[in-house]
N, C-alpha and C positions, 0 to 999 in steps of 0.2 A: 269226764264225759260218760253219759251214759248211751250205749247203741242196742238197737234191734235189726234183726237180720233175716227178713224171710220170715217171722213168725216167731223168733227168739228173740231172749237179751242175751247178749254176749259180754264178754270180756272186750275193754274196750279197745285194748292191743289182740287181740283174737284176729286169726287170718279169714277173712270172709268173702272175700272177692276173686274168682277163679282168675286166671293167666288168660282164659280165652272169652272171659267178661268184654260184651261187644260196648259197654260204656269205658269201659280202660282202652281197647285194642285201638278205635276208631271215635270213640267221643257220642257215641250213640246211648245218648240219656238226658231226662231232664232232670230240673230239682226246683225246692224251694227253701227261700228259709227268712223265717216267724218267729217274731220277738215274743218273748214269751215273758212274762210279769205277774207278780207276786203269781205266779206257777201256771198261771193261764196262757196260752197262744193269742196273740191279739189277730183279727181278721183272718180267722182261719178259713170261714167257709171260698172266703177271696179267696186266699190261697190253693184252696185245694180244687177249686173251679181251676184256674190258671193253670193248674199243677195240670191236671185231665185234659187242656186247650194243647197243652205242650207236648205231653206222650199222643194225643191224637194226632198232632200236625208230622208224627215221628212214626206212625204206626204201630203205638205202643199204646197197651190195657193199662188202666189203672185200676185197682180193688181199692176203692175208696172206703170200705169196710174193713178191711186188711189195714192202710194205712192210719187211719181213725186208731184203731188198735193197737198200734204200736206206739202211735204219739202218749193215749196215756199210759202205756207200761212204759215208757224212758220217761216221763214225768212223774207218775204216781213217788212220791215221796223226795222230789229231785229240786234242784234249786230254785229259788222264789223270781229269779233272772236270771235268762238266759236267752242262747242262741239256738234253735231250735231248725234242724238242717232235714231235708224229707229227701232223698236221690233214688232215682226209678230209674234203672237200665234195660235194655234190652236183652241183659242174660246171656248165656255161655253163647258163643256163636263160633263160627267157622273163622279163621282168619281170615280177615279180609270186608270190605262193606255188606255182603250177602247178613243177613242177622238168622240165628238159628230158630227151630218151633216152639222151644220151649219157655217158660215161666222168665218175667224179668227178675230182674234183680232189686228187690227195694231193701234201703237201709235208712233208718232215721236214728238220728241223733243230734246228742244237747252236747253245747261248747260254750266256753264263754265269751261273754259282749266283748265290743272292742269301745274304750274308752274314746269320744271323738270330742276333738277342743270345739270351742263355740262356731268357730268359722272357719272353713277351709279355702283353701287356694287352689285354682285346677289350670290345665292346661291343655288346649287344641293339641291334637294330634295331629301328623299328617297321614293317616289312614284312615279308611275309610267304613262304613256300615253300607251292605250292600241290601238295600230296601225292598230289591225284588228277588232275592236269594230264599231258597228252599224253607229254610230254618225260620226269616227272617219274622221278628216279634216272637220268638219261642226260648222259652226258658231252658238252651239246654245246657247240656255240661262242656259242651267245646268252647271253651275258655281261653285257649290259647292267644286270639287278638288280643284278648284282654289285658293277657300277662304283661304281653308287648308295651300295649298301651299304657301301660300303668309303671310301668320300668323306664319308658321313655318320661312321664310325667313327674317320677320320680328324682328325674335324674338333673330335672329342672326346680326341684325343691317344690312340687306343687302333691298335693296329696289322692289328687282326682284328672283322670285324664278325660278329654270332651270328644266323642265324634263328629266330623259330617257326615252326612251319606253320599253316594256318590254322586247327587245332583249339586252337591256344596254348600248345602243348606244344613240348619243345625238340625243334630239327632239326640244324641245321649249320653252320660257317660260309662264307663268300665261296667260298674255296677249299683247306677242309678240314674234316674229321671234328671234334667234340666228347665227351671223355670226363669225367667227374667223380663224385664222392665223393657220395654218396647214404644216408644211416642208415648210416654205415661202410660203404659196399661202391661198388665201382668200375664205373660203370652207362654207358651210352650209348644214343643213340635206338638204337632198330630200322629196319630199310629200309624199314618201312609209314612213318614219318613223313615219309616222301618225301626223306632225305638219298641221297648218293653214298654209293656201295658202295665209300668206296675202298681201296686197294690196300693202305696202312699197316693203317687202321682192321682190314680182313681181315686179314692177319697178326700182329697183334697179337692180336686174338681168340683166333684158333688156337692162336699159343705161349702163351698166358699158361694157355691151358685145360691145351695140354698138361705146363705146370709146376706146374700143381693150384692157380691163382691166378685161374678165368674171369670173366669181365666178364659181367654181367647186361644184357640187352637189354632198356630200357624206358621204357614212355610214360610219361613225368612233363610238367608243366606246366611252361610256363620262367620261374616264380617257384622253381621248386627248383634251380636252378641258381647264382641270386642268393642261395644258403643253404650252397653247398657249401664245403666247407671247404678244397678241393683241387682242380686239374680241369687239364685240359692240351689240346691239342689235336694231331690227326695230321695229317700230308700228305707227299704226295713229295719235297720238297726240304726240309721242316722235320723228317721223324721226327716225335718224338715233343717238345713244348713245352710247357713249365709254364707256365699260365698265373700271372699275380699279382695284376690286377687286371680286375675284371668292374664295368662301369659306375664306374668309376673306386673301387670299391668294393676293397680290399685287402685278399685270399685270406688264411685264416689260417697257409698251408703253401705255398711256393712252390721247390723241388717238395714234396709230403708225400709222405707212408711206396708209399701208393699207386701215388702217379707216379714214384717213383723204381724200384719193383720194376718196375713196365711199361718203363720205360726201360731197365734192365739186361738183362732179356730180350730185348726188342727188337734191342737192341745185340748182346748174345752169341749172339742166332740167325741176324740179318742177316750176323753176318761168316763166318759155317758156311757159306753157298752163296748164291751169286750170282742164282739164277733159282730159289728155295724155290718 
């Protein structure tokens, strides 16, 4: 791993983050993280848009110049693939939610990829994504449902756990987009159901409209998702994943006709240009 901290590289075991860091105390930070290939960030200025959408919805500055900075000194001579993590906190604060005046906290660093099989298996939670909550569509670091959700997913042998939101309609999972098969047609929530705007999900959209293949944004219930005949999921280090089993229930098509068109596009647009 290599890390920067504030304007430095550090050691990657180096203590960097005070006790009264308001992203440790209370979860008050966002982040992102950008696959990075033969040593480039793929969609970064995505990222770093979203990155800025997130500490704004938080009341937090970004130095996009600053961050720029640091991503190529932890890259400049660093692995040809990687994971590529950007985390902005809100900086030393008072204990307690109040956040102090001073400078956040940014550190970016490179980790390695996580190796993911062809297809995965996910599972309904029974908790919920609150779609009109503060946070809600923002990247940040308060992680905790997730843990949950994904220990519970876990523990059902599925690799990916799924939300509703609280209206009982599908939302998204732990840490990724959900797309699937609907009366024949290839649907995903919409951002009102309170999922992440992410970065795949968004591009994906765009190329498939522009190959005369668009994906329908829409509120279903998430008993229709336990009907679909196909469905895959998106995120930054997985692309694009055929799902095969939902509640342990097994997909008629793993990937179907569907997921494999998004797939090929996805593929053949991503490797056109590096920051689409």
């Amino acid at each position: 791993m290599t890390l920067w901290v504030n304007g430095w590289l550090v050691a990657e075991d180096a203590v960097v983050v005070r006790a009264d860091d308001h992203g440790l105390v209370v979860g008050d930070g966002v982040f992102e993280t950008v696959l990075v290939t033969d040593g480039v960030p793929f969609a970064l200025t995505r990222h770093l848009r979203r990155l800025e959408r997130s500490a704004a919805g938080l009341g937090i500055e970004v130095d996009e110049k600053a961050v720029r900075a640091g991503i190529d000194a932890v890259l400049a001579g660093g692995p040809e693939r990687a994971r590529l993590r950007i985390t902005v906190t809100g900086g030393p604060s008072p204990y307690g939610s109040d956040r102090g005046g001073g400078p956040p906290t940014v550190l970016i660093a490179t980790g390695e990829l996580t190796s993911w099989p062809l297809t995965t298996d996910v599972a309904i939670v029974p908790w919920t994504r609150n779609e009109r909550a503060a946070t809600a569509g923002l990247k940040t670091t308060s992680y905790a449902d997730n843990v949950v959700a994904l220990r519970y997913a876990h523990e059902r042998e599925a690799a990916e756990a799924i939300f509703a939101n609280t209206r009982g309609d599908v939302c998204e999972g732990t840490g990724s987009n959900i797309f699937y098969e609907h009366d024949g047609e290839l649907v995903t929530p919409p951002l009102s159901s309170g999922c992440l705007a992410g970065v795949t999900r968004e591009l994906l959209i765009e190329w498939l409209a522009q190959a005369g293949a668009s994906v329908r944004e829409l509120t279903l219930p998430i008993d229709t998702l336990r009907s679909a005949r196909e469905a895959f999921i998106t995120s930054t280090t997985r692309n694009l994943m055929p799902i095969a089993r939902i509640d342990g229930h097994e997909l008629a098509e793993a990937p179907g006709p569907l997921t494999t068109q998004a797939m090929h596009v996805f593929e053949t647009r991503a490797a056109e240009q590096a920051d689409p």
